[in-house]
C-alpha positions in Angstrom: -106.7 108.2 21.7 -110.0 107.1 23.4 -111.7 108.5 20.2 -109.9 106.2 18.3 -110.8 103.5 20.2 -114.3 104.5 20.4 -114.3 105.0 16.3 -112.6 101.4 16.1 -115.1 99.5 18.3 -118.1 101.6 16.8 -117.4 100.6 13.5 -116.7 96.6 14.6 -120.1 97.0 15.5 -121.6 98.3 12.6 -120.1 95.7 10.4 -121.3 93.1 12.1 -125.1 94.5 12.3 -124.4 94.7 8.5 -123.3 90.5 8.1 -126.4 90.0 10.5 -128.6 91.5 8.4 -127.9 89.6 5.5 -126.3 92.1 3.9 -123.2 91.5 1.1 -119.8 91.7 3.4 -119.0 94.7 1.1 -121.6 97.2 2.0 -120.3 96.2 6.1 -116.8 97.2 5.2 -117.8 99.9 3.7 -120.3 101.0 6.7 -117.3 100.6 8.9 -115.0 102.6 6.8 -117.5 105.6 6.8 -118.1 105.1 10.5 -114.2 105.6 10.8 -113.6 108.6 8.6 -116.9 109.8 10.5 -115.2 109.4 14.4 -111.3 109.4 13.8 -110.7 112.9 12.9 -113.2 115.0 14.7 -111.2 112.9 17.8 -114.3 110.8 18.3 -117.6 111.5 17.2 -117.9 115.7 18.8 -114.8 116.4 20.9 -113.0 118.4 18.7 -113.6 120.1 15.4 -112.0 118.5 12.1 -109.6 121.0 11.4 -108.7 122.0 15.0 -110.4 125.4 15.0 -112.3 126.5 18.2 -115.7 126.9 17.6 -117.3 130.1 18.2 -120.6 131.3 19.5 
């Protein structure tokens, strides 16, 4: 859940950096989106794998 959060808040943030910048309000949504699908599944950004398979050495 915190990943979520994390993914959510991380992505707020990129979008904004995005409108700063100048840039079209299109490319920040679509920064944000890809900052989600980036964070929400891997349960936020590392702690887990995508597909819930242990990783081994």
């Amino acid at each position: 859940m915190i990943g979520i959060l994390i993914a959510v808040v991380v992505a707020a943030l990129v979008y904004a950096v995005c409108v700063a910048l100048g840039l079209p309000t299109i490319v920040g949504i679509i920064a944000a989106v890809l900052v989600l699908l980036a964070g929400i599944p891997t349960g936020g950004y590392g702690l887990g794998s995508r597909f819930g398979g242990a990783r081994r050495a």
